[in-house]
N, C-alpha and C positions, 0 to 999 in steps of 0.2 A: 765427795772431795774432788776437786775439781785438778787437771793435770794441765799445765801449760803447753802451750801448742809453739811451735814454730822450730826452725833448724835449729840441733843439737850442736852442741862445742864439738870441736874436729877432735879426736883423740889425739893423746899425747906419745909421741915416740921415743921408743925407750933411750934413743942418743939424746933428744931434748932434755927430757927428765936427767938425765945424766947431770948434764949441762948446766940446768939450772941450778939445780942442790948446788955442785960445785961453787957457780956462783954467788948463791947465794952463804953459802956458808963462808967465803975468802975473798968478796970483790965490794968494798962499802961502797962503791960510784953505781955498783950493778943492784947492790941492796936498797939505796935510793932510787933507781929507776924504777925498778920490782914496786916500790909504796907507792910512787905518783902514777904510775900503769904498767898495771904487772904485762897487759898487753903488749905493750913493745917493749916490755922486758924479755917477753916469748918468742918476739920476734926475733932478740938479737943473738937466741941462742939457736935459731933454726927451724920455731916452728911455723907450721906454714898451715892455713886455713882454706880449705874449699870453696869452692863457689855457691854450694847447699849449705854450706857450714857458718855455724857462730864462731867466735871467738874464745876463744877458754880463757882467756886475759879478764874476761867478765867475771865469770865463776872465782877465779886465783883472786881478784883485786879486794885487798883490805880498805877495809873503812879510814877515813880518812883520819879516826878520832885509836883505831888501833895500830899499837907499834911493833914492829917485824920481830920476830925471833932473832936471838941473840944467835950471834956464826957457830955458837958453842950446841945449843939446842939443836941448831941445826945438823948439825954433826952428830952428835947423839942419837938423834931418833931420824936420821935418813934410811935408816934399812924401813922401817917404818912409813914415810915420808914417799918413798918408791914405791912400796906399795900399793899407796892409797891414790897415788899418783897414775899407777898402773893399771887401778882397777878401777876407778871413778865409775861411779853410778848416777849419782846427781849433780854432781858438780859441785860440792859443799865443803871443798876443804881447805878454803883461805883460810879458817883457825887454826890450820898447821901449821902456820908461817906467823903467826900471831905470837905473839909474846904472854900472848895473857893465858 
């Protein structure tokens, strides 16, 4: 099995993580940002990327063809959500923010 090579996404900070859930669960102008690039969605709650580093707006970004979590889901399963946020290993959890 083969392992992808190149810079890692910068980790996420736990004020960003904060940040985002907020937003994303209460702000539908920030919830549409988050779908067309969750990248400068990250941006505009303050994260910030290394010069070694990826972007973690890669890994977060839904398909263009799935629809975000409803504010309510959100809100439900953010202890949840923090978590996985917190603890990222590969970077696979844009089906958290999925609706599906």
């Amino acid at each position: 099995m083969a392992t992808k090579k190149g810079p890692k996404p910068a980790p996420l900070d736990p004020s960003v993580i904060k940040k985002l859930l907020d937003k994303l669960s209460s702000d539908n102008e920030f919830r549409r940002l988050f779908k067309k690039d969750a990248g400068a969605a990250l941006a505009k709650v303050g994260y910030k990327i290394g010069a070694d580093a990826a972007s973690a707006g890669t890994c977060l970004q839904l398909k263009a063809t799935d629809r975000i979590a409803p504010k309510g889901k959100i809100v439900r399963d953010r202890a949840k959500l923090e978590k996985t946020l917190n603890s990222i290993v590969n970077f696979d959890c844009a089906r958290g923010f999925s609706a599906d």
